[in-house]
C-alpha positions in Angstrom: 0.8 14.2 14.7 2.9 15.7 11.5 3.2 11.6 10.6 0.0 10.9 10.2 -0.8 14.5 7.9 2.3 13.2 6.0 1.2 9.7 5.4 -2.4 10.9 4.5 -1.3 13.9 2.1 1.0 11.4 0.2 -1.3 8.3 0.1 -0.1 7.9 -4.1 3.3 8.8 -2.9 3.1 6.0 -0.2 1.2 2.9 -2.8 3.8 3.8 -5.5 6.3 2.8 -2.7 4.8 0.1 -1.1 4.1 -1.2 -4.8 7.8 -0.9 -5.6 8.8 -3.0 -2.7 6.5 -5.6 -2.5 4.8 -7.3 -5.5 1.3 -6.0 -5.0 -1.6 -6.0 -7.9 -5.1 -4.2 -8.2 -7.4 -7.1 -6.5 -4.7 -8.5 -5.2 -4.7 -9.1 -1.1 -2.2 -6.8 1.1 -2.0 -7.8 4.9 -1.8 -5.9 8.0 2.4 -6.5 8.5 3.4 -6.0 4.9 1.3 -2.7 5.8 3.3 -1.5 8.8 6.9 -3.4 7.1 6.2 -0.5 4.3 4.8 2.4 6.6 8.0 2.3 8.6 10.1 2.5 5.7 8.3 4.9 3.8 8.4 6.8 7.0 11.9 6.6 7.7 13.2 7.8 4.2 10.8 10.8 4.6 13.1 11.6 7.5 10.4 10.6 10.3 11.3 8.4 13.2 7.6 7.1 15.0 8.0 5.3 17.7 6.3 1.8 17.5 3.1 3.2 19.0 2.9 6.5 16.8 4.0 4.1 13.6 1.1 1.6 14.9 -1.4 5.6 15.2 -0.5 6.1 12.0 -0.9 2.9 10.6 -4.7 2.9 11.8 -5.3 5.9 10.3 -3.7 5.7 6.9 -5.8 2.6 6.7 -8.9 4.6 7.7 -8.5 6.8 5.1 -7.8 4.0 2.5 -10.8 1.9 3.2 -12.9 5.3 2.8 -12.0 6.2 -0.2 -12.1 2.6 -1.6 -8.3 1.9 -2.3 -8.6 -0.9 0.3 -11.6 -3.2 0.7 -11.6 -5.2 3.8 -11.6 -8.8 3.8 -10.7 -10.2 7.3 -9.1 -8.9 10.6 -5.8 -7.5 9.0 -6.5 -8.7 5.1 -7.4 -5.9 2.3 -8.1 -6.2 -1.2 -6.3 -3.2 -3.3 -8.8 -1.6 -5.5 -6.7 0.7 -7.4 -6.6 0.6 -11.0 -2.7 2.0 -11.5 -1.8 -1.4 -10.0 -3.7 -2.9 -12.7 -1.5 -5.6 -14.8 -1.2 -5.2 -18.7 -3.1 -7.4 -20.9 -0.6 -9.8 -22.4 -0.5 -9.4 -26.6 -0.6 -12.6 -28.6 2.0 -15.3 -27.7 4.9 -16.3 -29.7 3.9 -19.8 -31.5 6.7 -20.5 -33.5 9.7 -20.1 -30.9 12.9 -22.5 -31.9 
């Protein structure tokens, strides 16, 4: 299925989307929905239309590949941890004490 090489080829392609559309940090949890919610957009603006059963294939095996190679961590049934460091938040500098 030409979806699911697309979605695995572009796996940085896909987190820099999903990461622009919903508010996701490194260690932060990402469930199941926002998942698919993201797939099927991603999907969609790539010019691919799955059908709810390829988007739910494709799904499984994006996520497949992302627990292997350690992006996601699972947690529970449909709950990930992100571990991937270009999510990572900046460390804050010293705060402004004298603010009028």
């Amino acid at each position: 299925m030409k979806e699911i090489e697309f979605a695995i080829s572009n796996k940085k392609n896909f987190l820099d989307y999903f990461h622009s559309k919903f508010p996701t940090f490194h260690l932060s949890n990402v469930f199941y929905r926002d998942l698919r919610y993201a797939l099927k957009y991603y999907l969609l603006s790539n010019k691919f239309t799955p059908s709810d059963v390829e988007l739910e294939t494709v799904l499984q095996a994006l996520i497949r590949e992302m627990v292997s190679d350690g992006i996601l961590k699972p947690v529970s049934s449909g709950v990930w941890t992100v571990n991937y460091s270009d999510f990572r938040t900046k460390t804050p500098g010293k705060p402004i004490l004298n603010v009028r």
